[in-house]
SEKE-444250 format. One record per residue (C-alpha): residue in one letter; x, y negated, z negated. Coordinates in nm, 4 decimals. Layout:
N
SITE|A|X|Y|Z
...
This chain:
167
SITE|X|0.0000|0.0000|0.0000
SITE|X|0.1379|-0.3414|0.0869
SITE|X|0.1201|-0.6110|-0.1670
SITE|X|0.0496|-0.9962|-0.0473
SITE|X|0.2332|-1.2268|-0.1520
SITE|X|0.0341|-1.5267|-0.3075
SITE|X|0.2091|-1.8672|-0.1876
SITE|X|0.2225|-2.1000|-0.4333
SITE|X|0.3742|-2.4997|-0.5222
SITE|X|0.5892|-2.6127|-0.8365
SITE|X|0.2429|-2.7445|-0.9850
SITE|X|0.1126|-2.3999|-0.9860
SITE|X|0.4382|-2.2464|-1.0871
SITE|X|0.4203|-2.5002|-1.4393
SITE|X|0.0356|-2.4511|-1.4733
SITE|X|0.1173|-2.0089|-1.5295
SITE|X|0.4128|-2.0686|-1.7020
SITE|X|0.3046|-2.3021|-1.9504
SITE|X|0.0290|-2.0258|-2.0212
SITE|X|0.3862|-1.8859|-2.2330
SITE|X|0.3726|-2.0920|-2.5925
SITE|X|0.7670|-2.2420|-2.6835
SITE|X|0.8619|-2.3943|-2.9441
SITE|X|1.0182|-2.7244|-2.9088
SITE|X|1.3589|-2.8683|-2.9772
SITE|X|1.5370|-3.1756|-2.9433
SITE|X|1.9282|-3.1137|-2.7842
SITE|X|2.1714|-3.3847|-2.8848
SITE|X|2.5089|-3.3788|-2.7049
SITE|X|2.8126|-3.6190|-2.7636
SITE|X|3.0789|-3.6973|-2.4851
SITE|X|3.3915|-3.9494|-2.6898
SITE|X|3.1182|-4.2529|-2.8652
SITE|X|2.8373|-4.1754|-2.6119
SITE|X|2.5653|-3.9624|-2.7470
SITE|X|2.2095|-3.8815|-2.5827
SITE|X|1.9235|-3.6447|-2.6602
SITE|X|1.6184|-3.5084|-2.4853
SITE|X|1.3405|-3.2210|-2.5643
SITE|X|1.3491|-2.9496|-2.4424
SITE|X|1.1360|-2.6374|-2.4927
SITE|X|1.3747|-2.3938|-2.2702
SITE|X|1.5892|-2.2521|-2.5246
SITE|X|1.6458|-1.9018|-2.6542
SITE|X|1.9056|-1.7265|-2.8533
SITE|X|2.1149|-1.4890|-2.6390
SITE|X|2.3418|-1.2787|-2.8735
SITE|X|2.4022|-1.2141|-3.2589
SITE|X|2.8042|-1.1245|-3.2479
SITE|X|2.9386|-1.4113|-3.1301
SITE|X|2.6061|-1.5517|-3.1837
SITE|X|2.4953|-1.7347|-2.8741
SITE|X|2.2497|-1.9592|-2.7380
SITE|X|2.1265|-2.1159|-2.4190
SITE|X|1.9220|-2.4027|-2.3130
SITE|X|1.7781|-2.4989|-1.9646
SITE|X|1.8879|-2.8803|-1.8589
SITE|X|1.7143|-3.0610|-1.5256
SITE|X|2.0164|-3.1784|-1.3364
SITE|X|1.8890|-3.5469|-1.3258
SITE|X|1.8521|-3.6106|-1.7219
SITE|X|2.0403|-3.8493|-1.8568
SITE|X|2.2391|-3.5974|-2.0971
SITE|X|2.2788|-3.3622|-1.8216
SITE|X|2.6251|-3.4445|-1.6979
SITE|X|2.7102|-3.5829|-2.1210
SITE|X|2.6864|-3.1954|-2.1885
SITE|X|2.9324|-3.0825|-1.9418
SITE|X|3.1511|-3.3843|-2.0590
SITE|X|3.1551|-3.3612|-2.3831
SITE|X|3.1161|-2.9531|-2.4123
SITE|X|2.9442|-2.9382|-2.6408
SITE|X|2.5369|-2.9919|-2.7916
SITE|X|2.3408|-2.9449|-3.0988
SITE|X|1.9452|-2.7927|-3.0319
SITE|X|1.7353|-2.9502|-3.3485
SITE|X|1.4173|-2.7515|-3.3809
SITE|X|1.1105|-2.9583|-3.4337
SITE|X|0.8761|-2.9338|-3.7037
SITE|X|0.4563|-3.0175|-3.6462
SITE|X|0.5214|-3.3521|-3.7955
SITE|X|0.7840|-3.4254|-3.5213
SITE|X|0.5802|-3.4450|-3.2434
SITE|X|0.5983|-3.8911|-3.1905
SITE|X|1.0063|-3.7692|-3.1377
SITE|X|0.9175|-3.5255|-2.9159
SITE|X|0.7614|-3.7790|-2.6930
SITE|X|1.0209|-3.9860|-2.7978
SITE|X|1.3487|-3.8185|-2.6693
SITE|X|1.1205|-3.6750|-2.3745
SITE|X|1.0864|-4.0195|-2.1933
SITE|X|1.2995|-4.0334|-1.9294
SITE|X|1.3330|-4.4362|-1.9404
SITE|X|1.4444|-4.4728|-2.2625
SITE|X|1.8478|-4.5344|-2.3601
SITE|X|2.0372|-4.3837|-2.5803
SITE|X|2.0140|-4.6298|-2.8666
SITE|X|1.6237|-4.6392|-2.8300
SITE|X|1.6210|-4.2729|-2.8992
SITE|X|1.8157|-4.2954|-3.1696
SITE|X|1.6639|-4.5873|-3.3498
SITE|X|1.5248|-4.5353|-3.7203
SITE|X|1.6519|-4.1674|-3.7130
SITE|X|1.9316|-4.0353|-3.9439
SITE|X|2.1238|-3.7825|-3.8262
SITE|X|2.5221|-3.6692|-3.8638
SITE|X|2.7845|-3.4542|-3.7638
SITE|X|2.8948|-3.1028|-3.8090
SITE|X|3.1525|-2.9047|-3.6008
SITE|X|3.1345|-3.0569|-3.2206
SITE|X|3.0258|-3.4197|-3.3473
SITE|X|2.6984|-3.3965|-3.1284
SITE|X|2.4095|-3.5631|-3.3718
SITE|X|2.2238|-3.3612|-3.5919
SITE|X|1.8776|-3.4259|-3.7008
SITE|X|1.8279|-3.4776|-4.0734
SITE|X|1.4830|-3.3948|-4.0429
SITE|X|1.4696|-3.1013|-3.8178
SITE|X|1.3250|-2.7347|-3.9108
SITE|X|1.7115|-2.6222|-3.8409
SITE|X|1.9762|-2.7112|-3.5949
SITE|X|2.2638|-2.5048|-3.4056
SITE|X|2.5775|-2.6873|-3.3258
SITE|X|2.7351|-2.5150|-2.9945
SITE|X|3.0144|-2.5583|-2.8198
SITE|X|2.9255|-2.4831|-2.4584
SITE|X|3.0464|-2.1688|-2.3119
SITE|X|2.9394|-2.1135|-2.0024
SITE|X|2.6689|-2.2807|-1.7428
SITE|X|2.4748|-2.1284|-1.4374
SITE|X|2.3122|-2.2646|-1.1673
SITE|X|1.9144|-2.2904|-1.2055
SITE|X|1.7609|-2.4489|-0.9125
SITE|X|1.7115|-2.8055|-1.0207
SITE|X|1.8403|-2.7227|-1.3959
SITE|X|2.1814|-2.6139|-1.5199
SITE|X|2.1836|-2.3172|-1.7750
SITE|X|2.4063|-2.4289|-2.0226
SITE|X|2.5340|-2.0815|-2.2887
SITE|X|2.6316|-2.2262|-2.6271
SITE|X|2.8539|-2.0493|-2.8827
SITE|X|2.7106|-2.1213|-3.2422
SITE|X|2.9551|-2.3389|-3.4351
SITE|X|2.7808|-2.4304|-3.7244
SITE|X|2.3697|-2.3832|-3.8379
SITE|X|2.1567|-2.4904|-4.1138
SITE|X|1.7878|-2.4919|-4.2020
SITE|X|1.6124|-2.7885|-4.2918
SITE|X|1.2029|-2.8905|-4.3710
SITE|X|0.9612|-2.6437|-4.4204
SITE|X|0.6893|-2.7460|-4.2434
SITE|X|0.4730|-2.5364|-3.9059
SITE|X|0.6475|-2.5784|-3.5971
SITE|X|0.5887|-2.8014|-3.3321
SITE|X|0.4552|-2.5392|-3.0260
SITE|X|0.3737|-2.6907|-2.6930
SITE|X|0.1131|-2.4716|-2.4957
SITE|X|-0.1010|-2.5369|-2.1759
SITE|X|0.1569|-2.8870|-2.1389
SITE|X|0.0206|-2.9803|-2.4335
SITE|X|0.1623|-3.0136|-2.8115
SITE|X|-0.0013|-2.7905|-3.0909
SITE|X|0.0527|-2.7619|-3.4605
SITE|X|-0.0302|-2.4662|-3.6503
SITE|X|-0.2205|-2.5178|-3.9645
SITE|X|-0.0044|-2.2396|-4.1259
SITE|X|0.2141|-2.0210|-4.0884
């Protein structure tokens, strides 16, 4: 029996896959004094020993090409009170020190910011990147962790954000 293949567009291609819930993280990265952040809900963890992590960038952000200079990025994971920096750090128009303002944040191991706030954060030094169509795969060897608020986390489902009552 032959199958048909279904053609279908990019808009089509986001409306199934956002049918998958994520969570949501902001990824910080640090290249000399320049930092940037954006969200991003395309992360996973890849391997326990060494642990490793990776995290899908579009080519065009702004920290894109601040990754791959400064090898290195921290992925903050956001809690359901976090979802105003969510929106925040996802607008593509907005500098640096906009997306930074009023937040407190530090350094561990790489010197990419950490969120004080966030759920828990991963420090990485990058380790490897793949090409990804329009986004760059970027593998992250685990430097540092730490777990922060306890609070739900911030899910996005459907391209929308949701906040479970408990969990």
């Amino acid at each position: 029996m032959e199958k048909r293949q279904t053609p279908f567009d990019s808009n089509r291609f986001r409306e199934v896959s956002g049918r998958f819930a994520t969570g949501i993280t902001i990824v910080t990265a640090r290249a000399g004094n320049q930092i940037h952040g954006l969200t991003v809900n395309a992360f996973c963890s890849v391997s326990l020993q060494p642990a490793l992590v990776l995290i899908c960038v579009d080519k065009k952000a702004q920290s894109h090409d601040l990754i791959i200079a400064g090898g290195c990025f921290a992925v903050n994971l956001l809690g359901a009170s976090q979802q105003e920096l969510a929106e925040r750090f996802a607008d593509n128009f907005l500098q640096s020190e906009q997306r930074f303002s009023g937040i407190e944040f530090h350094q561990e191991v790489t010197g990419a910011p950490i969120l004080n706030r966030s759920l828990g954060w991963l420090d990485c030094k990058t380790l490897n990147s793949y090409e990804g169509g329009d986004h760059t795969i970027f593998v992250g060897e685990v430097m540092a962790l730490g777990a922060g608020a306890h609070e739900p986390p911030l899910l996005f489902f459907r391209s929308r954000y949701h906040h479970p009552e408990k969990m």
